[in-house]
N, C-alpha and C positions, 0 to 999 in steps of 0.2 A: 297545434295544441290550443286548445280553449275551455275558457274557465265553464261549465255547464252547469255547475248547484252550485252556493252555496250553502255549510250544514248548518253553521253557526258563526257567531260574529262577536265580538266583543269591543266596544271601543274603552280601552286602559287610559283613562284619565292621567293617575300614577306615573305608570311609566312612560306617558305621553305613545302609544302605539295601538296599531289595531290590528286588533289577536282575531285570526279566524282562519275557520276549517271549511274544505272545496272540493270540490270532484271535477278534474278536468272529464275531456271526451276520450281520454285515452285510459282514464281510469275503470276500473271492475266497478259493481256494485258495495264489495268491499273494503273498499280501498277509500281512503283520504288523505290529505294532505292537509298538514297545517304551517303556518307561519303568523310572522308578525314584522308589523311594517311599521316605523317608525313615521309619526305625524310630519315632520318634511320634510317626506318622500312624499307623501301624500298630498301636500301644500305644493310640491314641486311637478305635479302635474295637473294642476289648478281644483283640487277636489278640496274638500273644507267641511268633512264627517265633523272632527269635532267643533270647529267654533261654533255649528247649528246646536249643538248641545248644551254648548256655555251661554246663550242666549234663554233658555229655558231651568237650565240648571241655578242660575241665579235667583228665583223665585223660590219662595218658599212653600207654595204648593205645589211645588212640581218634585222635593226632596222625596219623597219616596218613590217617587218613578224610575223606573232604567232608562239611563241614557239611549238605549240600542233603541227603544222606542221610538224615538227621533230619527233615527236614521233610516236612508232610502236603500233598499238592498241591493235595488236595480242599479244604484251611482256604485256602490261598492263591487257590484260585478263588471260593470264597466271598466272601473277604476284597476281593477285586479288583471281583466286581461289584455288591458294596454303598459300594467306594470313590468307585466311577466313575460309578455313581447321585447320590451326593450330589454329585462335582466333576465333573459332565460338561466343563467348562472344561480338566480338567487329562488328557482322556483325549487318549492321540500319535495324531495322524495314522498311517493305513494306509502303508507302505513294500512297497514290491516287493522280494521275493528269489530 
């Protein structure tokens, strides 16, 4: 199994987690999966999406930008399918959309 797109990404400030939707290589064309991974689990395998955000987020020209704009998509596919190697437990079921 391997993570091959991601669709969409979200880093949740909030709930401290990063909300996103993926298409393994085992998945159709309609098919996705979503989850959300709590920031350290993410810290826990040395990745750090959000503090590059808190860095920029602190200015006040930067308040109406999305934080997702900051981030690298290629660390986050990385990040997702060395997560999902070691918890293949915690990978979502495929959803149709």
């Amino acid at each position: 199994m391997e993570i091959i797109e991601i669709i969409t990404f979200h880093i949740n400030r909030l709930e401290e987690v990063l909300e996103v939707s993926f298409r393994t290589n085992s998945d159709s064309e309609e098919e996705c999966r979503e989850g959300k991974i709590p920031f350290i689990e993410i810290d826990d395998f040395g990745y750090d999406f959000h503090a590059e955000i808190d860095e920029f987020s602190s200015s006040d020209e930067y308040d109406d930008i999305d934080d997702d704009l900051f981030v690298n998509e290629n660390e986050i596919l990385s990040f997702l399918n060395e997560y999902y190697v070691l918890f293949m437990d915690k990978l979502p079921k495929p959803e149709l959309f």
